[in-house]
BASE-274435 format. One record per residue: x, y, z of N, C-alpha, C, O in turn; residue number from 1; residue in three letters. Coordinates in nm, 3 decimals, always signed. Example, Ala and Ser with C-alpha at 12.3 -4.5 7.8 and 13.67 -1.06 7.14 Angstrom:
% residues 2
+---------+---------+---------+---------+---------+---------+---------+---------+---------+---------+---------+---------+-----+------+
:      nu :      nv :      nw :     cau :     cav :     caw :      cu :      cv :      cw :      ou :      ov :      ow : seq : type :
+---------+---------+---------+---------+---------+---------+---------+---------+---------+---------+---------+---------+-----+------+
:  +1.319 :  -0.569 :  +0.780 :  +1.230 :  -0.450 :  +0.780 :  +1.320 :  -0.330 :  +0.780 :  +1.424 :  -0.332 :  +0.846 :   1 :  ALA :
:  +1.285 :  -0.225 :  +0.708 :  +1.367 :  -0.106 :  +0.714 :  +1.290 :  +0.003 :  +0.787 :  +1.341 :  +0.114 :  +0.804 :   2 :  SER :
+---------+---------+---------+---------+---------+---------+---------+---------+---------+---------+---------+---------+-----+------+
END
This chain:
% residues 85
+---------+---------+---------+---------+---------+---------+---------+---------+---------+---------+---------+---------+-----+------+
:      nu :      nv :      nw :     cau :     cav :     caw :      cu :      cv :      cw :      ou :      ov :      ow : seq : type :
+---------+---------+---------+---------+---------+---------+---------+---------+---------+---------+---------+---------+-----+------+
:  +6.163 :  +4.694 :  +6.780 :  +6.131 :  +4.662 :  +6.917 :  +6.021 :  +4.756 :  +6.964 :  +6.032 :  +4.879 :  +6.960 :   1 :  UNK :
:  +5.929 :  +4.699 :  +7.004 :  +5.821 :  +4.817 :  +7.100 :  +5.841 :  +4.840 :  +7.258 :  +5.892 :  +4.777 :  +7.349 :   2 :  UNK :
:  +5.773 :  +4.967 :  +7.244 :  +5.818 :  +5.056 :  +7.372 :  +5.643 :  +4.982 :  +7.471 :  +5.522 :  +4.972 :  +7.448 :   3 :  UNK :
:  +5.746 :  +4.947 :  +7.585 :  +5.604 :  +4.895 :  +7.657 :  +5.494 :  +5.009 :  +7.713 :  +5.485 :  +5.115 :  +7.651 :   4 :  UNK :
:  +5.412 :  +4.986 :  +7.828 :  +5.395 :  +5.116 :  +7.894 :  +5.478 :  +5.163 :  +7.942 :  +5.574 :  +5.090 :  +7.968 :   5 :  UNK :
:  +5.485 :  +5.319 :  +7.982 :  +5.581 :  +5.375 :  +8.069 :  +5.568 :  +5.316 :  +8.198 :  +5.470 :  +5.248 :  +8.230 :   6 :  UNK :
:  +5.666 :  +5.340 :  +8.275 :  +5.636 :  +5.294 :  +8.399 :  +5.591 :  +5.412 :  +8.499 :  +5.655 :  +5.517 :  +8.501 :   7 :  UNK :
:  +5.496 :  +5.395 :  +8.570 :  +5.451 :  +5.480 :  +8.667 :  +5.545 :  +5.549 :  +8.716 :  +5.656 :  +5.504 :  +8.743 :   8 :  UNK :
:  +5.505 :  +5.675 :  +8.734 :  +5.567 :  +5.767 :  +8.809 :  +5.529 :  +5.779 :  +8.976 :  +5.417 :  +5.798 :  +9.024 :   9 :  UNK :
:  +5.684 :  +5.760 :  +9.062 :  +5.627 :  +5.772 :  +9.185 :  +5.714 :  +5.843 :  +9.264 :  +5.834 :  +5.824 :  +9.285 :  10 :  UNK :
:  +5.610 :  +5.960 :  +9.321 :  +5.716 :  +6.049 :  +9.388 :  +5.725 :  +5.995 :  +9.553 :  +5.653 :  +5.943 :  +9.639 :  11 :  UNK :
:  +5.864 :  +6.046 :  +9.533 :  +5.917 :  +6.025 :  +9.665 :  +5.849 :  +6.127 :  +9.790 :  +5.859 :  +6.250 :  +9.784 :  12 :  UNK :
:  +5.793 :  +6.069 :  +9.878 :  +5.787 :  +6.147 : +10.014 :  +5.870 :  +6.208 : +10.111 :  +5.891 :  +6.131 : +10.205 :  13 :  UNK :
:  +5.928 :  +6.324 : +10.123 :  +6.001 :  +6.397 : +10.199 :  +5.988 :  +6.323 : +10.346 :  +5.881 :  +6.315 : +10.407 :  14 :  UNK :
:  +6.103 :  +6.274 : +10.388 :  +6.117 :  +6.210 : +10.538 :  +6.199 :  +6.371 : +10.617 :  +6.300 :  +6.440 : +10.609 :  15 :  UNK :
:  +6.051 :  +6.357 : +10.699 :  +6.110 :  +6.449 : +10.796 :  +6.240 :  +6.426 : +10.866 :  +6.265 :  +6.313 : +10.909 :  16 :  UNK :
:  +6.355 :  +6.562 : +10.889 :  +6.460 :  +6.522 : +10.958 :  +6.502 :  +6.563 : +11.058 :  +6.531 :  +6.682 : +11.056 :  17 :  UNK :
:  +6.517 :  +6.514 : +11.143 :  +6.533 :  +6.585 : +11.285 :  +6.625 :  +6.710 : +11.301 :  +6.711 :  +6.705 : +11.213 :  18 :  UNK :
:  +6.637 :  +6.806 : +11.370 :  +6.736 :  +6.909 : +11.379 :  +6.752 :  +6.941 : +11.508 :  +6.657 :  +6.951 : +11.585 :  19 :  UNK :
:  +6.870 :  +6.959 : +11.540 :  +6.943 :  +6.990 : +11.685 :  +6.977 :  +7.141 : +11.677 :  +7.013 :  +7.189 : +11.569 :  20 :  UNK :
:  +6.966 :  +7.222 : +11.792 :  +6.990 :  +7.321 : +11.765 :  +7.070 :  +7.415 : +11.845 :  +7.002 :  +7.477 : +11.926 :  21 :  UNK :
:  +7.203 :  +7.444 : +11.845 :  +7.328 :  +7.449 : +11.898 :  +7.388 :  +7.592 : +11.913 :  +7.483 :  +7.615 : +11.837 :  22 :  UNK :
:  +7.350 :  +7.696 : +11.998 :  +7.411 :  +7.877 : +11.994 :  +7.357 :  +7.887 : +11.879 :  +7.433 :  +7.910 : +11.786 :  23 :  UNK :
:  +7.195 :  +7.870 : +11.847 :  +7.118 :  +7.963 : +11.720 :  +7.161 :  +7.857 : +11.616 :  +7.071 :  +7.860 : +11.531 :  24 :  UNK :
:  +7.256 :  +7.762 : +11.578 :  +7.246 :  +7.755 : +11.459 :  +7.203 :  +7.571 : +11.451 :  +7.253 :  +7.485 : +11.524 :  25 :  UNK :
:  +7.090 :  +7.548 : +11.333 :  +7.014 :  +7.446 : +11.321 :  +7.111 :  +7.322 : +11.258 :  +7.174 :  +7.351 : +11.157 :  26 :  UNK :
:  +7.124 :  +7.206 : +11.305 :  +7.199 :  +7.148 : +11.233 :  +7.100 :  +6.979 : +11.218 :  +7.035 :  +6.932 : +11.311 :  27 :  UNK :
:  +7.113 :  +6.927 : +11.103 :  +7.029 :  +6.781 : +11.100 :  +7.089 :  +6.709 : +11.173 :  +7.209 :  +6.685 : +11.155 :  28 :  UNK :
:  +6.994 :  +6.638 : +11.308 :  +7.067 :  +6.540 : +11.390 :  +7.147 :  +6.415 : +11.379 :  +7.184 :  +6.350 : +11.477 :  29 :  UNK :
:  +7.176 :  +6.380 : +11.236 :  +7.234 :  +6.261 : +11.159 :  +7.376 :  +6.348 : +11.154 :  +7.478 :  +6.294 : +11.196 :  30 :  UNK :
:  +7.378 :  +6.444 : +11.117 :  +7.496 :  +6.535 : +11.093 :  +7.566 :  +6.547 : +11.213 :  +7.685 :  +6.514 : +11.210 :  31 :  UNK :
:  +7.527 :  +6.580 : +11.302 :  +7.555 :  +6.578 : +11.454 :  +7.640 :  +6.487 : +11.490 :  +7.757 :  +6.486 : +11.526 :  32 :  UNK :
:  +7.532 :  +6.389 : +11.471 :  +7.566 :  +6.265 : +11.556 :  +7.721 :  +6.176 : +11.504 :  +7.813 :  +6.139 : +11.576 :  33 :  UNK :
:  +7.703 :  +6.160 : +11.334 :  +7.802 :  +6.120 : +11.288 :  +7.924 :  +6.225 : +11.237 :  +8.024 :  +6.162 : +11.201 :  34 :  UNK :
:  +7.936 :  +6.342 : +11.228 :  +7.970 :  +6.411 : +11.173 :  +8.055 :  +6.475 : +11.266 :  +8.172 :  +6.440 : +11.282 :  35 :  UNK :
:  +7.993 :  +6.580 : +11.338 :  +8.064 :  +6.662 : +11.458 :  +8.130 :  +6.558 : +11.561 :  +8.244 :  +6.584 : +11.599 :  36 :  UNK :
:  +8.077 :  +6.460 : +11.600 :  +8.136 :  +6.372 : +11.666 :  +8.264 :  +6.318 : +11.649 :  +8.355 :  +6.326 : +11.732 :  37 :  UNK :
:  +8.270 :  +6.254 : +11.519 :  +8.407 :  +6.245 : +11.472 :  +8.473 :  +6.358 : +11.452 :  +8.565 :  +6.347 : +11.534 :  38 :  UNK :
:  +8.492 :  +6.479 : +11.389 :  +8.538 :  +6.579 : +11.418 :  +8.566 :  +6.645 : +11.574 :  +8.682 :  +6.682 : +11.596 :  39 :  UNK :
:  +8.491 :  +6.656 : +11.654 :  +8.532 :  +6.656 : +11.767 :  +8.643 :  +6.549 : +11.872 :  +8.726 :  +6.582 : +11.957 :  40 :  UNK :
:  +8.598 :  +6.408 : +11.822 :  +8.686 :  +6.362 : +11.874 :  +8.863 :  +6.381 : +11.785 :  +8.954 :  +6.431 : +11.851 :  41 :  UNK :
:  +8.876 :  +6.356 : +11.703 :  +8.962 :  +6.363 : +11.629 :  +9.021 :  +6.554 : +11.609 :  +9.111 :  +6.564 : +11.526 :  42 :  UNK :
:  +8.988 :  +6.659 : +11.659 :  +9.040 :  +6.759 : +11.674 :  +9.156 :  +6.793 : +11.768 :  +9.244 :  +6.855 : +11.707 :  43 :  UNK :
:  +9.184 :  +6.772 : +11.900 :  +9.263 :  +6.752 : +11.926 :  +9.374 :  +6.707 : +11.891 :  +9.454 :  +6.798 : +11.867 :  44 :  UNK :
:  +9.425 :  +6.578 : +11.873 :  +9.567 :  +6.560 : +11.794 :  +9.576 :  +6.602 : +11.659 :  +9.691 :  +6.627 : +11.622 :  45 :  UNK :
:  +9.452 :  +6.623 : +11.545 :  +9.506 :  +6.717 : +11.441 :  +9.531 :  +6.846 : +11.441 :  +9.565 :  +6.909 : +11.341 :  46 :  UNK :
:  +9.517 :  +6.891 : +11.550 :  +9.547 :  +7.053 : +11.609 :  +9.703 :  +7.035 : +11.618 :  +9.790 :  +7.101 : +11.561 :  47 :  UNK :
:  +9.717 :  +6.924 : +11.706 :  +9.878 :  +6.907 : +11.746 :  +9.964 :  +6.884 : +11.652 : +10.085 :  +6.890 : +11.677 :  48 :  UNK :
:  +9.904 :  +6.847 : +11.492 : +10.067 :  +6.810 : +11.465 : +10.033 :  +6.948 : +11.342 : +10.123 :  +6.948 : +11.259 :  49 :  UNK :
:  +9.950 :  +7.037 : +11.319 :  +9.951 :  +7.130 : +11.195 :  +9.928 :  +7.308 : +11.309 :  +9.842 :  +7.386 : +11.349 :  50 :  UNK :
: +10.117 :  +7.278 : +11.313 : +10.143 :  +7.407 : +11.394 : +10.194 :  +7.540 : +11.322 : +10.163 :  +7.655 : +11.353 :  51 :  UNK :
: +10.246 :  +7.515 : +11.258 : +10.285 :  +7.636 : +11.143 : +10.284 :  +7.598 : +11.001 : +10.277 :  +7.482 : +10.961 :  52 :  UNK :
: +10.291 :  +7.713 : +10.918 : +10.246 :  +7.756 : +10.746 : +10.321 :  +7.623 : +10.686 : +10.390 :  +7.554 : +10.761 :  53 :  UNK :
: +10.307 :  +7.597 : +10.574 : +10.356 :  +7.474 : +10.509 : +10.491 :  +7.569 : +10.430 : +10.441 :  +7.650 : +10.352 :  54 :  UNK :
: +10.612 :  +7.575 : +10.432 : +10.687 :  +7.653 : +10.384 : +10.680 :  +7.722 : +10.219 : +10.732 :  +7.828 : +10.188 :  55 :  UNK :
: +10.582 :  +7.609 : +10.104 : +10.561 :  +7.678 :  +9.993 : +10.466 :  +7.767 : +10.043 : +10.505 :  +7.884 : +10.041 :  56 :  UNK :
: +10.312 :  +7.744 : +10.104 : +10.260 :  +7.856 : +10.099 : +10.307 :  +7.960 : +10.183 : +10.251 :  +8.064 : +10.150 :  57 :  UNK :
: +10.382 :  +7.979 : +10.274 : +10.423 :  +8.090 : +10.327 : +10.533 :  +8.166 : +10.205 : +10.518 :  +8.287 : +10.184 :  58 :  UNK :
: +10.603 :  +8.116 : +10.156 : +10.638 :  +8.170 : +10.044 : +10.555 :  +8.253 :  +9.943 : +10.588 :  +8.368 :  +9.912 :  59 :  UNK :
: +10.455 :  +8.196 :  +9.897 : +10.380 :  +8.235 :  +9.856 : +10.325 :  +8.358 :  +9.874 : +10.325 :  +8.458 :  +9.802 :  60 :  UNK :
: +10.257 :  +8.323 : +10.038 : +10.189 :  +8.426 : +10.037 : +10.341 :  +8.574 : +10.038 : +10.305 :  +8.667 :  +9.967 :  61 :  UNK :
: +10.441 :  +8.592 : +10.082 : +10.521 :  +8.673 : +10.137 : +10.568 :  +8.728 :  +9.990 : +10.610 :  +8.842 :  +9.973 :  62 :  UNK :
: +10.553 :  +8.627 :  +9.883 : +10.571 :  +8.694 :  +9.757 : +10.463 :  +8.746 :  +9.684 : +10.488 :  +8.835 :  +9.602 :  63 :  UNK :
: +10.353 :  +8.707 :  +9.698 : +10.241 :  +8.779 :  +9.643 : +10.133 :  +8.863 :  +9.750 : +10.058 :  +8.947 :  +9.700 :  64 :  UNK :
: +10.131 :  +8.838 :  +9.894 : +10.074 :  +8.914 :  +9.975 : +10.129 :  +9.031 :  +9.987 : +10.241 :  +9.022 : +10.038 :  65 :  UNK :
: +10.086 :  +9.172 :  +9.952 : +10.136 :  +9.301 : +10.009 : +10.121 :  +9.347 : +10.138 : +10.035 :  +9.284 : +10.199 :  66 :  UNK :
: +10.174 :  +9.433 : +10.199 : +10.079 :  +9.438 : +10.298 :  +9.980 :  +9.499 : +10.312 :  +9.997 :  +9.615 : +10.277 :  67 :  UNK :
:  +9.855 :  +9.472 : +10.358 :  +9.726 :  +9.512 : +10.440 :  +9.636 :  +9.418 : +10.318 :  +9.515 :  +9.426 : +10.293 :  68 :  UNK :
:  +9.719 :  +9.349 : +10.266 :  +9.608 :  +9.242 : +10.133 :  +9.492 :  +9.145 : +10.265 :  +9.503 :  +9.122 : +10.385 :  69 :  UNK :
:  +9.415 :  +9.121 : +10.189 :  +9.305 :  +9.073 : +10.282 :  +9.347 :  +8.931 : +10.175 :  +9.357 :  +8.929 : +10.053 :  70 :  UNK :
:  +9.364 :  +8.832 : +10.265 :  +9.415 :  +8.684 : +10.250 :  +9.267 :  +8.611 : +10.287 :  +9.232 :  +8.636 : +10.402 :  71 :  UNK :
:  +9.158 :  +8.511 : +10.199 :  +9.103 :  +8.394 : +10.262 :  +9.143 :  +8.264 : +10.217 :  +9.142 :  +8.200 : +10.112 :  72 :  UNK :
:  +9.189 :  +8.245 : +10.370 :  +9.208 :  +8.102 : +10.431 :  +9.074 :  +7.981 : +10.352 :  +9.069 :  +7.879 : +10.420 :  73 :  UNK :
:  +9.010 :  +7.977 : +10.272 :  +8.896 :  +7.889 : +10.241 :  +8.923 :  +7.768 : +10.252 :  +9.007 :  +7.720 : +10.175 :  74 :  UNK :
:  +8.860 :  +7.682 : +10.355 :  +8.879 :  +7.536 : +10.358 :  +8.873 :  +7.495 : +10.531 :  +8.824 :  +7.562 : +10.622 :  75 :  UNK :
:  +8.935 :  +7.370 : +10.538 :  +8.905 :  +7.353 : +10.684 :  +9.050 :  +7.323 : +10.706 :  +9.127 :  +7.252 : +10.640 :  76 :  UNK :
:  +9.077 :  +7.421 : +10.858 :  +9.184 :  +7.410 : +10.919 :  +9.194 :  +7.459 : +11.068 :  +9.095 :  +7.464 : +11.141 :  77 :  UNK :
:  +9.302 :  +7.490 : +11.102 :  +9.288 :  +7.575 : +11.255 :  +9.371 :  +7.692 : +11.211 :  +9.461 :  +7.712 : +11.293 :  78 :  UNK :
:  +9.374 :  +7.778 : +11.108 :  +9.463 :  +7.883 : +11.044 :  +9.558 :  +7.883 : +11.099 :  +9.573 :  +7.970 : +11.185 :  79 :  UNK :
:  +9.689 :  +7.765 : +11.072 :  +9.818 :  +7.795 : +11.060 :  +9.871 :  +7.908 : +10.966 :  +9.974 :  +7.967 : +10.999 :  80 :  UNK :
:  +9.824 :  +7.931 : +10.883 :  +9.836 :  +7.950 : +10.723 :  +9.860 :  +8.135 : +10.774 :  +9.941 :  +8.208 : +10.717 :  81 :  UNK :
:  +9.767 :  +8.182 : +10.896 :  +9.721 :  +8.308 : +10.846 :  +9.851 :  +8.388 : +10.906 :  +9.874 :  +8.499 : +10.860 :  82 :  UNK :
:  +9.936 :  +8.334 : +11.008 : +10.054 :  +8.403 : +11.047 : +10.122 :  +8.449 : +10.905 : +10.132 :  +8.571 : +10.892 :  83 :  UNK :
: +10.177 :  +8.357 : +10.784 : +10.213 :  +8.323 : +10.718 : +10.145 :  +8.463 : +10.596 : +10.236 :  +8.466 : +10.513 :  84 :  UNK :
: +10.076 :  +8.533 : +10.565 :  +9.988 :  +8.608 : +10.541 : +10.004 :  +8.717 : +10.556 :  +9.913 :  +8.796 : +10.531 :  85 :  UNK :
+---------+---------+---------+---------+---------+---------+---------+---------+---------+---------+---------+---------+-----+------+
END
């Protein structure tokens, strides 16, 4: 079988993206708009029902945390977790 020509190479043009800019910090206005929005609306009642540690990890931590251990929380939450710690 033969190899035809290659096909042209065509670079893509960088589309400028808008940025909003919120207490210093820059965020893309697509991000904003769809992103924080839903998170904002939807914060409230997930605040309400994640009120304290999930009982394995408080275990956890109370068996492997010593005290003055520096614990990170990494991920997204409203740190129930860190009483627990």
């Amino acid at each position: 079988r033969r190899a035809g020509p290659a096909a042209p190479q065509v670079k893509a043009t960088p589309t400028p993206v808008a940025i909003v800019e919120t207490d210093g910090v820059q965020t893309p206005a697509i991000e904003r708009e769809h992103v924080w929005r839903v998170y904002e609306a939807v914060a409230p009642q997930w605040h309400g029902t994640r009120y304290k540690a999930w009982p394995r990890v408080a275990a956890f931590c109370q068996e492997h945390c010593l005290g003055g251990a520096v614990v990170a929380d990494v991920g997204c939450g409203n740190g129930k977790m860190a009483p627990a710690a």
